[in-house]
C-alpha positions in Angstrom: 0.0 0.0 0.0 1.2 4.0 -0.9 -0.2 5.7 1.4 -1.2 9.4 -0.3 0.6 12.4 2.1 -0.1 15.6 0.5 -3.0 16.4 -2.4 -3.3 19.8 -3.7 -4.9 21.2 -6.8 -2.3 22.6 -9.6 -5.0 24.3 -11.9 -8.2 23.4 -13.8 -8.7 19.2 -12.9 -5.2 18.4 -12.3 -4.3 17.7 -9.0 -0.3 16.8 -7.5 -0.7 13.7 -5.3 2.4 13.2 -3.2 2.9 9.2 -2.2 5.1 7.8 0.1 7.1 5.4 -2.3 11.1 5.5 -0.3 11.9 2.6 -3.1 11.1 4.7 -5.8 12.3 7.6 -4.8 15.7 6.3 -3.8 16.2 4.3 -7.7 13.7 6.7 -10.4 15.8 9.4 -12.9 14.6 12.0 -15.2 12.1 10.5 -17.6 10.6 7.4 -15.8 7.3 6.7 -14.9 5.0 4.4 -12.5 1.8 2.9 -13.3 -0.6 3.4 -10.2 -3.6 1.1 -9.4 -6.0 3.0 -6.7 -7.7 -0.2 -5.6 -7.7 -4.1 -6.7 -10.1 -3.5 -8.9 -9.0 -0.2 -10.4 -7.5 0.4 -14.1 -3.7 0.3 -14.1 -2.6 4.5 -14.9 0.7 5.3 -16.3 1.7 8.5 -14.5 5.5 10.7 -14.9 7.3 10.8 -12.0 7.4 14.5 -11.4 9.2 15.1 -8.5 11.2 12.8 -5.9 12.1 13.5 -2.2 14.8 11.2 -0.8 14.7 12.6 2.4 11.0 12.0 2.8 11.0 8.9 0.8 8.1 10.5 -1.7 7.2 10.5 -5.3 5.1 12.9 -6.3 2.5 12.5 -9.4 0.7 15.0 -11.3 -2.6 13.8 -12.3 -5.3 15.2 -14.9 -9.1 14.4 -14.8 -10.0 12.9 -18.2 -12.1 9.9 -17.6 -13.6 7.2 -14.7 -10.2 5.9 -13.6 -8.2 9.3 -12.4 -11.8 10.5 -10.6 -11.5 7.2 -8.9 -7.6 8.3 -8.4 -8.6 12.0 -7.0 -11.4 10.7 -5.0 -8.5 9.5 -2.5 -7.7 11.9 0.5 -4.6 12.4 2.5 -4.3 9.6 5.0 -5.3 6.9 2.1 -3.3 4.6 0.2 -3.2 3.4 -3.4 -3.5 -0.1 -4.1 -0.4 -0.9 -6.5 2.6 1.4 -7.9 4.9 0.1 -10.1 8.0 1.6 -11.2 10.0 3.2 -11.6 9.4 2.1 -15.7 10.8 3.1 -18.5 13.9 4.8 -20.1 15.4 7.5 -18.4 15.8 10.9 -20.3 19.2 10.2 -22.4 21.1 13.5 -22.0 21.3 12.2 -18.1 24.2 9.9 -19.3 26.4 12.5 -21.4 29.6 13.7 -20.3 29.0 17.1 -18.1 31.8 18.6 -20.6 29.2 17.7 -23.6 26.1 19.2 -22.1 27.7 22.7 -21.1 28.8 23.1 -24.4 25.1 22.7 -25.8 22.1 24.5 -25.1 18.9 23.4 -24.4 15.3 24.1 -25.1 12.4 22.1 -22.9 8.6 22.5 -24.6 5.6 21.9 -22.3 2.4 21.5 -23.4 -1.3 21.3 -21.0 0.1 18.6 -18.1 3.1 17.8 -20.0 4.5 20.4 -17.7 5.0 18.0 -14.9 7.3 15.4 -16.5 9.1 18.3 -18.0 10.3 19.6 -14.3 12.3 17.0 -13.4 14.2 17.2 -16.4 15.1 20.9 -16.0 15.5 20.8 -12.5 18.6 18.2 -13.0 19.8 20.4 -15.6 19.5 23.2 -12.7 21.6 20.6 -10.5 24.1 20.1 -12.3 25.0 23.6 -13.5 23.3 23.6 -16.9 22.0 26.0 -18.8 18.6 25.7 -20.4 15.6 27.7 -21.6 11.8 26.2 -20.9 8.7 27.3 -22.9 5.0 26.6 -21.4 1.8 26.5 -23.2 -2.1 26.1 -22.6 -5.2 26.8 -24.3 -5.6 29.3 -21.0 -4.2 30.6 -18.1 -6.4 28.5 -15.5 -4.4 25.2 -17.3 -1.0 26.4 -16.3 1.0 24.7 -13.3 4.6 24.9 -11.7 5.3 28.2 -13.0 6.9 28.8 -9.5 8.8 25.7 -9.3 10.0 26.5 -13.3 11.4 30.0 -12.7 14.4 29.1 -10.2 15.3 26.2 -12.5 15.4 27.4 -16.1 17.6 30.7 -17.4 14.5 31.6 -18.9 10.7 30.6 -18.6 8.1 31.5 -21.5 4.2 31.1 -21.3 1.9 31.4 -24.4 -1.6 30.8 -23.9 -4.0 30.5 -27.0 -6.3 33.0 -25.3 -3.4 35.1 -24.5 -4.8 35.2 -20.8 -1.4 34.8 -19.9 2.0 35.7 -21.4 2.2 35.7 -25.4 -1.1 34.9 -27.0 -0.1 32.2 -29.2 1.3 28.3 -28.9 4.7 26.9 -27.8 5.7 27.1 -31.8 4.8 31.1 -32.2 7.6 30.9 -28.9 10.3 28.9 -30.6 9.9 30.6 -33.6 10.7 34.0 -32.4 13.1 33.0 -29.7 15.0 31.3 -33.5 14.6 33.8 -35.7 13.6 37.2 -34.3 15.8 36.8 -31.1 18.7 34.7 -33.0 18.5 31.8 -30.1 21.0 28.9 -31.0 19.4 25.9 -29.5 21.0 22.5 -29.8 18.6 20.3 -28.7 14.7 20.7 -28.0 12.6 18.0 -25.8 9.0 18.2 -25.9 5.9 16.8 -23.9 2.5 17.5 -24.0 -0.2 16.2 -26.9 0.5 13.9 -28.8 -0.6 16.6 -31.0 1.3 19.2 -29.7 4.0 17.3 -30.1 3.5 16.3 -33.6 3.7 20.2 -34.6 6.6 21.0 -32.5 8.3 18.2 -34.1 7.5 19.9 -37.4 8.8 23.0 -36.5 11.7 22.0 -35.4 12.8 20.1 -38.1 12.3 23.7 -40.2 14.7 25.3 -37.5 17.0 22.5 -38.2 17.3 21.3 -34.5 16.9 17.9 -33.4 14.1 16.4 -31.3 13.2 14.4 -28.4 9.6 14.1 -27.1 8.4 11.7 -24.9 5.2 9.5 -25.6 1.9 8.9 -24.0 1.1 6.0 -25.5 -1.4 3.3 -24.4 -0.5 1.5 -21.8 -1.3 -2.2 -20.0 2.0 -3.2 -17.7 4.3 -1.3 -18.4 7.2 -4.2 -18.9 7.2 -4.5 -22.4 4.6 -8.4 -22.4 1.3 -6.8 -23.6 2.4 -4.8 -27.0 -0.2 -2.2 -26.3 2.0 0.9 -26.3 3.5 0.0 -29.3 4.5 2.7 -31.9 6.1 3.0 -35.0 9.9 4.8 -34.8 12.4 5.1 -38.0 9.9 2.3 -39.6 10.2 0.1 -36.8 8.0 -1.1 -33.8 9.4 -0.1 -30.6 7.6 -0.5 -27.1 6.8 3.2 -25.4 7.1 1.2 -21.9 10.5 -0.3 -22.6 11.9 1.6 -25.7 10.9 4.6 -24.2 9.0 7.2 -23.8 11.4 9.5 -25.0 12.2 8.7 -28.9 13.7 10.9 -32.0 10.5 12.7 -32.6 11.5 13.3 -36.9 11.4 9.1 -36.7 8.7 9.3 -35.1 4.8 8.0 -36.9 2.2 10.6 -35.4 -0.7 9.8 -37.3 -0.5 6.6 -36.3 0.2 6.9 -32.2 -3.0 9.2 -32.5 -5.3 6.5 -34.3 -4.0 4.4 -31.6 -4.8 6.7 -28.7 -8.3 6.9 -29.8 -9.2 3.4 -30.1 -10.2 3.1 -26.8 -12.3 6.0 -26.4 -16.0 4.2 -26.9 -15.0 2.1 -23.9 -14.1 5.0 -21.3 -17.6 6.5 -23.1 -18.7 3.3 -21.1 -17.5 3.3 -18.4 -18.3 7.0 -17.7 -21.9 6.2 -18.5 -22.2 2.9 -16.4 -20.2 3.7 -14.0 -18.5 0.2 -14.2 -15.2 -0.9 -12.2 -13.2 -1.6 -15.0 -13.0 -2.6 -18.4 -12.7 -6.3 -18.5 -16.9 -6.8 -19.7 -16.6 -3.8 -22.5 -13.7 -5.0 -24.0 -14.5 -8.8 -23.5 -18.1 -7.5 -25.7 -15.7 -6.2 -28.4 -13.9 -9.9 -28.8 -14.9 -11.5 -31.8 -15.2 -15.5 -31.2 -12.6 -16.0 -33.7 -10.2 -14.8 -30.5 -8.9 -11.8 -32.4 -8.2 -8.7 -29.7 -9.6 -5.2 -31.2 -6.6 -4.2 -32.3 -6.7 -2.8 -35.8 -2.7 -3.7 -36.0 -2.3 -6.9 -33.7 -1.5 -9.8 -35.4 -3.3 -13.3 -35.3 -1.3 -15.1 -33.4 -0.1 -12.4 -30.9 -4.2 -12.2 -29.9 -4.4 -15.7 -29.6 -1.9 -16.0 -27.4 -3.4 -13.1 -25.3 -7.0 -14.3 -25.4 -5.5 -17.6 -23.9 -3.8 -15.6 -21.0 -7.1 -13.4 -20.6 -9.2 -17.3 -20.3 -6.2 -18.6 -18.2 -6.4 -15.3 -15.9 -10.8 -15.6 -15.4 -10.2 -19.4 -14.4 -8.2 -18.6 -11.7 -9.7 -18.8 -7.9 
């Protein structure tokens, strides 16, 4: 059990949930993530690890209210704990394991986009650590959306905002930022990591490839375990299938498929329709009404024999006591 120590409310429906996790703390980097289960019963999340306190033996977790499962999450108060947390998972962010020497001689722009601003602290603030320079940009549709703005501005050499409504700083996106910082304000960047949308992400990838600066972002991609078994959060990178839970997140953005990561991420959506309108405890009966007899998973990519194998595991699993 995690029990939750501190809850607090970052901006419009996202909350920062502080859980006493001395494991994690002590062994996560820049980058990595844990999947949370509130209860038995509960759908398994895949959440950034945004901040870590040694000392206190604390992860903290910056969660969004999209659908049934993180209302379930956010109906837990102080004193509670949370089921399951796994982690920490995935790659850490790659420029963790460059020589120092290399890193001060580049200079670094970090895009955040909506709630992507919470995996994108960490990473600055070990940049901050470790004596490095780097500039941060923020974005939301409004100013009510915006988060960490306080815990940015001691980190970073420079923090910019953009809001679409111009409610806050320059009325624009992330991109309108970049662009001027490039080619109005003659900023040399030699590296740009962005997180936020997968559409966001898509269109800062874009631009940067017109600036002519490479790209990191770091992928929200479905997720089931979060060990690589299930082949859920499966994308397409340089032409090749790579696993976001074990391959990632972060990945070469220009190698990147976009279209398809967003079919992918909407596949689901009729389901948490579902469960939103029922109410239910998870998704086992909705998706086990979208199995064809034939035993082939509702996956528009999965292949044949991979569903086979995971329809036998789902029969294997209901049979247990």
């Amino acid at each position: 059990m995690y029990k939750i120590i501190k809850k607090e409310e970052l901006g419009l429906d996202t909350y920062l949930i502080e859980v006493e996790a001395p494991k994690i703390a002590q062994a996560a980097l820049p980058g990595q993530f844990v999947i949370v289960k509130a209860d038995e019963k509960s759908e398994r999340i895949p959440l950034t690890i945004s901040d870590t306190d040694l000392f206190d033996g604390t992860i903290t977790l910056v969660v969004k209210t999209i659908g049934y499962s993180t209302r379930k999450m956010l109906s837990f108060r102080v004193g509670e704990s949370f089921r399951d947390i796994v982690g920490p998972l995935g790659r850490p962010s790659a420029f963790i394991h460059r020589p120092i020497g290399e890193l001060r001689r580049a200079r670094y722009c970090f895009i955040a986009g909506g709630v992507g601003i919470a995996p994108i602290y960490p990473l600055v603030k070990w940049m901050y650590a470790h004596g490095l320079n780097c500039d941060v940009i923020v974005g939301a549709r409004t100013k009510s959306l915006l988060f960490y703005l306080e815990k940015l501005r001691p980190v970073s050499d420079n923090l910019y905002i953009a809001t679409d409504d111009g409610s806050m700083g320059e009325k624009g996106n992330v991109n309108t930022v970049l662009e001027r910082l490039v080619k109005e304000e003659g900023k040399r960047y030699d590296e740009i990591t962005a997180i936020g949308p997968m559409i966001m992400m898509k269109f800062v990838s874009m631009k940067a490839a017109e600036l002519n600066i490479p790209c990191i972002v770091s992928l929200n991609a479905l997720m089931v375990d979060g060990t690589g078994m299930c082949g859920a959060c499966r994308v397409t990178v340089g032409g090749q299938t790579r696993f976001t839970c074990v391959d990632g997140p972060e990945f070469n953005a220009s190698q990147i498929d976009f279209d398809e990561c967003m079919r992918r991420q909407a596949m689901y959506d009729h389901i948490e329709h579902h469960k939103q309108k029922e109410g239910c405890e998870c998704m086992d009966a909705a998706i086990q009404a979208q199995v064809p007899t034939s035993g082939r998973v509702p996956v528009r990519e999965q292949k044949s024999g991979n569903a086979t194998l995971m329809r036998s595991a789902l029969d294997i699993m209901q049979k247990r006591p």
